[in-house]
C-alpha positions, 0 to 999 in steps of 0.5 A: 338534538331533536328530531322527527322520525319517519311517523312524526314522533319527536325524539332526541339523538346523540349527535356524535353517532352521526359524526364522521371521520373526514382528513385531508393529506397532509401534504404531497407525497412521493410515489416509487413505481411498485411500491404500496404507500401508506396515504398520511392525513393531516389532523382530522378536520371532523371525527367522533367516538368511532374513529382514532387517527394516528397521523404519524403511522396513518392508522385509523381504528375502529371503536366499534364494529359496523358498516362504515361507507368509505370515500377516498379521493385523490389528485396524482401528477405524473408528469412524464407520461400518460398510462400511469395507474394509482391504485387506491387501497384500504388495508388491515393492520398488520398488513394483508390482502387489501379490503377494498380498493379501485383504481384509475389511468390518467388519460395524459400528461399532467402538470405538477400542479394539477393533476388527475383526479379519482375517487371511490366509495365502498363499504367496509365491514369492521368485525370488531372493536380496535380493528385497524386500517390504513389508507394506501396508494400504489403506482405503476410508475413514479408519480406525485399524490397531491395535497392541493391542486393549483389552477387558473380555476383556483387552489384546494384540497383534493386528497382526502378521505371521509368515513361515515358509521352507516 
């Protein structure tokens, strides 16, 4: 690929060092209040050298070390009761403390088919080659990850995860 820098001079790139690492859930996922749930994604619908996918474990690794900008997303249903917490995490391998995370309270209700939605970006800083991560939800009480969301307004993904080399 071709491309013009900042001063107008012409040179190529190689396109997989701007390739992302994009999965969807696989499909929904049960969530026992107190426990911290490794999130399976399905076959990753974009990746590159960077990045290996283990969707049986749900482990990503690192190729190289660097700056990668993460975005999780997702959809819960909590159908009993409003005040439930989803906690979204990112956690080394072998298990540690979370490297990042954030978290949301649905406001209301939610049906099982639409439920409430979060997302976040942060940076993560892979110190070297092979590191390895998981993607984890957590929960105050029961509740369902949603896979798709289904709608007056139409059916789709809503639980994913993009990460990009930066």
């Amino acid at each position: 690929m071709v491309v013009a820098d900042g001063t107008g001079v012409l040179k190529t790139i190689n396109f997989n060092d701007y390739s992302l690492f994009h999965a969807r859930l696989a499909s929904d996922q049960s969530h026992v209040s107190g426990n911290i749930t490794t999130l399976l994604f399905a076959t990753p619908l974009a990746t590159s050298p960077y990045y290996a996918y283990n969707n049986t474990t749900g482990v990503l690794t690192f190729n190289q070390p660097g700056n990668y900008l993460v975005t999780l997303q997702a959809s819960f249903a909590s159908i009993a009761t409003a005040g439930t917490q989803l906690v979204l995490g990112i956690r080394p391998v072998p298990d540690a403390n979370y490297i990042a995370r954030g978290s949301h309270y649905n406001a209301a209700v939610t049906s099982a088919t639409i439920g409430e939605l979060m997302n976040y970006t942060t940076l993560v800083v892979i110190p070297t080659a092979g590191y390895q991560i998981r993607f984890t939800a957590a929960t105050n009480q029961n509740c369902t990850i949603l896979a798709t969301e289904t709608g007056a307004t139409g059916s789709g993904n809503v639980t994913n995860v993009t990460v990009q080399k930066i």
